[in-house]
N, C-alpha and C positions, 0 to 999 in steps of 0.2 A: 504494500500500500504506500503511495507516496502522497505527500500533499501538495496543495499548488503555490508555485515559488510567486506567481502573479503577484499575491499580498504581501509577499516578502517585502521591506525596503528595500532590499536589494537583488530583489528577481531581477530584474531587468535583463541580465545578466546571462538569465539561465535559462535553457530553453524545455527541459525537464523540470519535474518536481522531485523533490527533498525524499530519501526512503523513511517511512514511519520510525525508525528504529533509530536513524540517523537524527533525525527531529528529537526524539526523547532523550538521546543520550545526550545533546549538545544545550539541551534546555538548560537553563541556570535558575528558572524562573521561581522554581520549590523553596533555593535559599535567599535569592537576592532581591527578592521582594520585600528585604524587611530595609531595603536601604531606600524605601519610596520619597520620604519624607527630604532626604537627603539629594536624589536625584530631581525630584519638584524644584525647592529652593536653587540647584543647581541652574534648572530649565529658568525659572524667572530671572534671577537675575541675568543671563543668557539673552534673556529675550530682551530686557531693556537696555543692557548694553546693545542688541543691532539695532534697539534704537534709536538711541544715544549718535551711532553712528551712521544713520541714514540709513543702515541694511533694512531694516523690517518699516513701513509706518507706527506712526503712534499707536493709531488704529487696531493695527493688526497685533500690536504688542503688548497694548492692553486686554485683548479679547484672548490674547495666549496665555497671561496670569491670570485672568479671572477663570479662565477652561482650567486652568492646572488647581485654581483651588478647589475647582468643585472636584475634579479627580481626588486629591487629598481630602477633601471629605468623603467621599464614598469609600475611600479604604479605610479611611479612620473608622465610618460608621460598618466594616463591614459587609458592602455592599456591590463593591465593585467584584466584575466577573473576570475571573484569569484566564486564561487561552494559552495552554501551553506552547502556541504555535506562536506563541509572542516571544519567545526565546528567552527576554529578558526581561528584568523592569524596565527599561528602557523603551524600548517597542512597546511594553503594557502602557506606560504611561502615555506613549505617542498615538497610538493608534486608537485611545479612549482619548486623548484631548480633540485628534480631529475629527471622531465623531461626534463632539458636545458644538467645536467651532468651526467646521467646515476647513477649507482652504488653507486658512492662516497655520492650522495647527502642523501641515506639512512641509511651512517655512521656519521651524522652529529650529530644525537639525542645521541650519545653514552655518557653515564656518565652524563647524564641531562632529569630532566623528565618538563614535561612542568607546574609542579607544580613551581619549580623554576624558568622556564623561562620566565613566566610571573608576576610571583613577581620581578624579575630582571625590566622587559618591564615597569612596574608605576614606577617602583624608577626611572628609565632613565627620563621616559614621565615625570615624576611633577617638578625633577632636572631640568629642562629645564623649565618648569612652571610656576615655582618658582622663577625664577631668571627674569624672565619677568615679573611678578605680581612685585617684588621689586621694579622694576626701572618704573614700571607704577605709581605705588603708590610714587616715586620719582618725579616724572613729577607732579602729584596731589599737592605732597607737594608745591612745585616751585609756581605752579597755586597759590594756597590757599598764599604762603608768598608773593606773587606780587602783590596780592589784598590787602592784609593787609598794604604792603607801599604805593599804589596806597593812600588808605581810610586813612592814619594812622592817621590823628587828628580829625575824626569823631567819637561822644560820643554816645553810644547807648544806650537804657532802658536794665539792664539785667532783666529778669528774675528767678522767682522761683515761682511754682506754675502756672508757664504761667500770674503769675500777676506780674506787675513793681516793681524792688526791688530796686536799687540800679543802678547810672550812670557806664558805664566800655566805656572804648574805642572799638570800632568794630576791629581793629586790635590784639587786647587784646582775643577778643572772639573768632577770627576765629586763632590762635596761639593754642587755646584749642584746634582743630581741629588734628592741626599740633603735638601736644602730640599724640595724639589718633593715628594719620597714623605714628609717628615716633614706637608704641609701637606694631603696625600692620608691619611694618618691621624685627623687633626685633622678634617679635615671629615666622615667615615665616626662617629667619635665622637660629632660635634655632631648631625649626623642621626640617631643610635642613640637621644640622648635625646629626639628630637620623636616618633617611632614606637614610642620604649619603653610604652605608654600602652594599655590593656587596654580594647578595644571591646565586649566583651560586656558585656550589658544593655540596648543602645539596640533591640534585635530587628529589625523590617524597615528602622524607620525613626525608632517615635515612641515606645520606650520597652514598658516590661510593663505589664501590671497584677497582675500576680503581685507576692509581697512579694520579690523576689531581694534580693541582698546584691552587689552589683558589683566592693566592695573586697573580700570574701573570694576569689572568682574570680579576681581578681587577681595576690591574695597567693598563691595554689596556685601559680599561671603564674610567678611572681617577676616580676611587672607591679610599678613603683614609683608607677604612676599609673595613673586611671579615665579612662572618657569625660567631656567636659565638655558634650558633645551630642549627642544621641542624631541629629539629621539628619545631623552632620557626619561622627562615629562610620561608619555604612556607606556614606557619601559620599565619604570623604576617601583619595584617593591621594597626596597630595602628598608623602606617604613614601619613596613610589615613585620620583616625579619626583629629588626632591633623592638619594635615592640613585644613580638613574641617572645624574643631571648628575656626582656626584660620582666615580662610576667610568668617566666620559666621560671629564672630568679625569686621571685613572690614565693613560686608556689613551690623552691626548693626551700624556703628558708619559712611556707608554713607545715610543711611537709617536717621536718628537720623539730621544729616545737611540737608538733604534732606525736613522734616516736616519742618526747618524754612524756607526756600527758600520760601516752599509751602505758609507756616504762611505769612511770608515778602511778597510776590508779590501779594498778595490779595487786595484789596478794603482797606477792615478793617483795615489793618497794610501801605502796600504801599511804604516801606521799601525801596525795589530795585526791578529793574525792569530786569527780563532775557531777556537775547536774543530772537529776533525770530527764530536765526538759534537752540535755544532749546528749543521750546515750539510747538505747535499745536493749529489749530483752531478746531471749532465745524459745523457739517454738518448741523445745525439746527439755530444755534444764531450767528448773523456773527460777533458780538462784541468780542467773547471772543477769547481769547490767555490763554489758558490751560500749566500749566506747568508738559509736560508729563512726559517729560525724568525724572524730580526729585520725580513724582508720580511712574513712574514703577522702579524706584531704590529701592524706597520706599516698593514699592508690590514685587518684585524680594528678597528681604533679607528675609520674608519667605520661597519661594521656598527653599533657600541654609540652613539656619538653619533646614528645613525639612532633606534636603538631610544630614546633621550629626544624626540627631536624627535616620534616616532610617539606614545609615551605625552601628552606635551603637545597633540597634534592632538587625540586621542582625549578627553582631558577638558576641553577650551575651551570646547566648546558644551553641555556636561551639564548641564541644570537638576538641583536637590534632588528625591530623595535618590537613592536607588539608582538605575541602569538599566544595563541588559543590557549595554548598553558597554564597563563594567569589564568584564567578564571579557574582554575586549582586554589587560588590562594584564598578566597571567601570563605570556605566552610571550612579549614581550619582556624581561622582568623575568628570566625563568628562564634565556633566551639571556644577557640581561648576565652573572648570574654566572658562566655556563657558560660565557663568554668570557675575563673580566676575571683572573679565579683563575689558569687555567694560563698565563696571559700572563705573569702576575706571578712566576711560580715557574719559568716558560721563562726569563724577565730574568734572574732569579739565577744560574740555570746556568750561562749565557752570561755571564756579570760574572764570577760564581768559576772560569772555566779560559780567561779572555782571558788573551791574554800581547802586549805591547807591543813593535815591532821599533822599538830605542834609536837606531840607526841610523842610518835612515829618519827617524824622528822629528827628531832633531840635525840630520839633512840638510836638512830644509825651515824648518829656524829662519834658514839661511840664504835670500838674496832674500827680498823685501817690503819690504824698510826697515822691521823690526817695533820698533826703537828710535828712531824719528823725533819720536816724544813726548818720549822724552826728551832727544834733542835740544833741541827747542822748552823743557822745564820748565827744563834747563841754562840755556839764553839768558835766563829769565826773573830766575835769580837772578844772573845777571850783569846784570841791571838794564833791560831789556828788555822795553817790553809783550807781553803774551801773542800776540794778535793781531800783532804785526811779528814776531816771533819764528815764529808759524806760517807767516808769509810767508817769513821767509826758510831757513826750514827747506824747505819745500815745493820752492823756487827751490833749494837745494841738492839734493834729491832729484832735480827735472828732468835736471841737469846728472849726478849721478852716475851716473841711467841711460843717458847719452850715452856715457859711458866706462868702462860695463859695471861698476862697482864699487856695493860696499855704502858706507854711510857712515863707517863704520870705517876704509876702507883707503882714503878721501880724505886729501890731505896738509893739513895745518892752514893752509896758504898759499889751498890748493884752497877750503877750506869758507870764510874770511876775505875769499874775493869776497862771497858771499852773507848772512857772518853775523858783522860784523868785532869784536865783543866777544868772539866764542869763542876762548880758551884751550886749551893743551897737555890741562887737565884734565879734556875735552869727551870725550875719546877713551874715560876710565874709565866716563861715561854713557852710552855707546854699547855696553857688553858686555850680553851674555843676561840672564847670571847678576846682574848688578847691576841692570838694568833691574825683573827678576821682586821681588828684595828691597827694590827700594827703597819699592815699594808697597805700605807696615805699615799704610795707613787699615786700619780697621777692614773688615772683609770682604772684605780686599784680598787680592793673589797672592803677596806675601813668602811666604818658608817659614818667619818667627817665627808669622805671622798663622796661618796654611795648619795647621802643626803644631798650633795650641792649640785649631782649629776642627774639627781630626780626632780627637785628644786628647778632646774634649766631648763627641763623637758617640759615637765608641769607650767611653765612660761609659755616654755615657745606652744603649747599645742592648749593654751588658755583656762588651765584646770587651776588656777591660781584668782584667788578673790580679790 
């Protein structure tokens, strides 16, 4: 079955019709229908640029925005009928505006091919995205630093190796967090300015010959910037790519918080305990409280790191300018944010109603030997190289797990086989609480350091009265 190219825009061409099979596969219309709004706005302002510049009349440029809004109300309301033979939104859009205004509406395409009009339709769609994902990932932060002043003088085992290293404050650790989405901002900003850049005028590929105006077009769209190439103009995804990688980013580092949540609400650790309103039971074991949301956050950051590695596949081998390819890059593009968004606003949920078992927590600061460092910095300034010092720290610790004790409840007789410059006043560098303060470096786990770094953030993201 083929259909007839006559209606095509671009039948003219052809002197056969399109095979059925060929038409469905090449359709784009299923996903790219959701960038209508995007594509409209593009069309208006379009339009009164040609007539800005004498291409279209007044006339006919008015009756093209008032046709394109009643289009955008009918899809708003619902209403409007799809035609898979319309290939794209673009066609959908055209071919219902010049059935509403006759004539005029087949002078709309003039001086624009849909090469450009659609690399125009993602810069709009992710500019708007973009600016959502920010202030979601603002909300997170908020989350994440209200938990941190909620908990703020609770000390917790850190980690390295997933084995006990060293005491840190929990408000300490989750502030690392707050790095990571402050630098997941940052980069979302820095890629908003390479894409902010308004491709119409370059047309299929090599520009018009029509007199258009590129910077008025622009200026309509609140574009700060033109093309500077008309190949690269509807060539260029690379927008795409670094947004991808950048919410790849996001969703490794909620991914990454995510596995402790997991760790912490277990049995084995018991850490803190999630909400019901974000966990799930089992249809099998009536005991369990599963922590789903932060297990498919977890499973969810491969999909989106997929979706970058597939868009990079997809444009490596593309000679200039357009081909059929791109239109590969929308439905993973459209999955990213449809992933990355409620990830980010799930994180917050689950940050604003954890609650931390003190307990539990104080229970496991015991065993590890999480003051052995400072043991060892002790030795040093009783004059001590570092290196013998970690030796003989190390050779005290063998010996304390022999006799079942931490390093604290060794007798100073006990520790003075393995470390014979240590003093009565070793015992004070051995407590929790003195271990976490002594460390004021700069980004260090003191609570002088901890407070003034919370303090900064509660500023800048306005939780400050």
């Amino acid at each position: 079955m083929h259909s007839n190219n006559k209606e095509k825009p671009w039948g003219g061409r052809f002197g056969g019709g399109t095979a059925k099979l060929v038409e469905e596969f090449t359709c784009s219309l299923h996903f790219d229908r959701r960038l209508y709004r995007y594509d409209i706005a593009g069309s208006m302002a379009h339009a009164r640029m040609l007539a800005r510049q004498g291409i279209l009349t007044a006339a006919e440029a008015e009756a093209i925005v008032n046709g394109l809004q009643t289009v955008q109300g009918e899809i708003d309301a619902g209403t409007f009928l799809f035609d898979p033979g319309d290939e794209d939104i673009h066609m959908a859009v055209e071919r219902r505006l010049t059935a509403i205004i006759g004539e005029a509406g087949r002078k709309l395409h003039t001086a624009r091919s849909r090469n450009d009009q659609i690399a125009l339709d993602i810069r709009l769609f992710l500019r708007d995205q973009v600016g959502v994902l920010i202030e979601a990932l603002q909300d997170l932060r908020r989350a994440g630093v209200r938990l941190a002043r909620r908990y703020f003088s609770v000390i917790l085992p850190g980690y390295t190796h997933l084995q006990r290293a060293q005491p840190v404050l929990f408000s300490h650790h989750l502030l690392a967090y707050d790095e990571m989405w402050r630098r997941d901002q940052g980069r979302l900003r820095d890629c908003l300015v390479r894409f902010n850049v308004c491709p119409l005028g370059a047309a299929a590929l090599a520009g018009s010959t029509f007199p258009i105006d590129p910077p008025y077009t622009a200026e309509l769209l609140d574009f700060p910037a033109i093309l500077n190439n008309s190949l690269d103009a509807v060539s260029d995804r690379d927008f795409i790519v670094e947004f991808a990688a950048a919410a790849s980013l996001i969703m490794v580092h909620l991914s990454r918080l995510a596995e402790e949540l997991i760790l912490w609400s277990s049995a084995e650790f018991a850490f803190i305990e999630i909400a019901d309103a974000f966990c799930t039971g089992s249809s099998i074991m009536p005991q369990k409280k599963n922590p789903d949301v932060a297990e498919l956050i977890r499973g969810k950051s491969g999909r989106v790191i997929g979706h970058l590695t597939g868009l990079l596949v997809t444009l490596k081998g593309l000679p200039l300018a357009y081909n059929r390819d791109l239109q590969e890059d929308k439905e993973p593009l459209f999955d990213t944010v449809d992933t990355v968004l409620p990830c980010v606003r799930l994180m917050a949920g689950v940050l604003d109603n954890l609650a931390l078992k003190k307990e539990k927590i104080a229970a496991a600061l015991q065993g590890g030997f999480l003051t052995a460092t400072d043991m060892a910095d002790y030795l040093v300034t009783q004059g001590v190289p570092f290196r013998t010092a970690h030796a003989q720290v190390g050779q005290t610790v063998r010996f304390a797990e022999t006799q079942g004790k931490e390093l604290a409840d060794l007798t100073l007789e006990e520790i003075k086989q393995f470390a014979p410059l240590a003093e009565a006043d070793l015992f004070g560098w051995l407590q929790i609480e003195q271990s976490v303060n002594r460390r004021c470096s700069p980004g260090g786990t003191a609570a002088g350091r901890v407070a003034e770094a919370l303090a900064a953030v509660e500023q800048e993201l306005g939780l400050t009265s």
